[in-house]
C-alpha positions in Angstrom: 118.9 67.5 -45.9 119.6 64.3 -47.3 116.8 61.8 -48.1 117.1 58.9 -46.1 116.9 55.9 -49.0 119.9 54.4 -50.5 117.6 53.9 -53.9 117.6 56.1 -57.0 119.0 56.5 -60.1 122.0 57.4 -60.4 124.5 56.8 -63.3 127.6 58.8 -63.0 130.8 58.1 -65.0 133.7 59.9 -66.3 134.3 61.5 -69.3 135.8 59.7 -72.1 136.3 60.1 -75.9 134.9 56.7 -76.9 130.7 56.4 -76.3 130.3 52.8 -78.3 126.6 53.6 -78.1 124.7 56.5 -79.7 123.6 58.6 -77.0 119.6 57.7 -78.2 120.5 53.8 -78.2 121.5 54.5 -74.6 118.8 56.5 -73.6 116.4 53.8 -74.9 118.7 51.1 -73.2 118.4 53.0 -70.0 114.3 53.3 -70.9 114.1 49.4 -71.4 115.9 48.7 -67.5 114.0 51.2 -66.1 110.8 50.1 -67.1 111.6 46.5 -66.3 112.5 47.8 -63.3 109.5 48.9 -62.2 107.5 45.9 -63.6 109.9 43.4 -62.1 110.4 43.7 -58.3 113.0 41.1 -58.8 114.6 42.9 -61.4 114.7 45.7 -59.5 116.4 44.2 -56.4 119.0 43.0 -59.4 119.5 46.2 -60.4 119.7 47.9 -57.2 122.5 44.9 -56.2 124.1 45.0 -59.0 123.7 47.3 -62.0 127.0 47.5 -64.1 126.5 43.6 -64.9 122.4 45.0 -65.5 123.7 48.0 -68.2 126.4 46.0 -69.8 123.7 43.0 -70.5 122.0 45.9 -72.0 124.9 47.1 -74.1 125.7 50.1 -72.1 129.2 50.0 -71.4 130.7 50.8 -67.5 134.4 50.5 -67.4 136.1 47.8 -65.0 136.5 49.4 -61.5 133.6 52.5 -62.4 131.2 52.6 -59.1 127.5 52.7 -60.7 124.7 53.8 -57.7 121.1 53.3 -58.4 118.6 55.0 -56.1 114.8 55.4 -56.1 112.8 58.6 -55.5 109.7 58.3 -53.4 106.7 60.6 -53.4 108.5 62.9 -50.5 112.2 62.4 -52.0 113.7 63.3 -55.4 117.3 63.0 -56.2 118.7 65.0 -59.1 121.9 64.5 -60.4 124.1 67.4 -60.8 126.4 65.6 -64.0 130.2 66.3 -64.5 131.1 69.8 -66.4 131.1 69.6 -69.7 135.1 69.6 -71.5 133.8 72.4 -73.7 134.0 76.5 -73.5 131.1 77.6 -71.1 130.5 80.9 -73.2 127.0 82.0 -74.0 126.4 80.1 -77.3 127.6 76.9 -75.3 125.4 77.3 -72.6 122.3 78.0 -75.2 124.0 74.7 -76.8 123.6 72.7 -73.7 120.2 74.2 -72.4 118.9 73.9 -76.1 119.4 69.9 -76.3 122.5 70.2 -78.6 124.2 67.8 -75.9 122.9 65.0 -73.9 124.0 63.2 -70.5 125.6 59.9 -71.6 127.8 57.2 -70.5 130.9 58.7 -71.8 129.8 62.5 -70.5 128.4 64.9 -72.6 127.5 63.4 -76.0 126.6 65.9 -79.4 123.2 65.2 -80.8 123.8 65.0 -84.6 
């Protein structure tokens, strides 16, 4: 059953070879709006309305055209956000890899930690 908000957060975007942030930058990008979000009502309408123009004023880039949805959970609704498969080999050391923290979500897809 579906929750019945159209708030939470949800950045989904395809896969692509060039991240021009460091998966931690954008992490801690995502930490800053986020938390200004939920100090800011106003903000938070902002970012709700409009939050490509709110990530790339934060240096997170969202290609022309990319649909970016933000929803908000509530104490009886959660959203999780199944992401895109990874372009890698799902064999068992890759899946250890990805449970292990090796990779992390990020704009681009799946980023390596270094």
């Amino acid at each position: 059953m579906a929750c019945n908000s159209d708030r939470s957060l949800l950045l989904s975007q395809p896969k692509t070879k060039d991240v021009p942030m460091e998966a931690n930058e954008q992490q801690q990008a995502l930490g800053k709006i986020i938390a200004n979000a939920w100090a800011d009502e106003g903000f938070k309408q902002q970012f709700i309305e409009n939050p490509a123009e709110i990530l790339r004023a934060e240096g997170i880039s969202v290609p022309d055209g990319m649909m970016v949805n933000v929803m908000e959970n509530t104490p009886t609704c959660m959203h999780i956000v199944l992401p895109q498969s990874p372009d890698i080999d799902l064999d068992g050391a890759a899946l250890d890899a990805l449970a292990g923290g090796e990779y992390v979500l990020c704009s681009g897809g799946w980023c390596q930690q270094e």
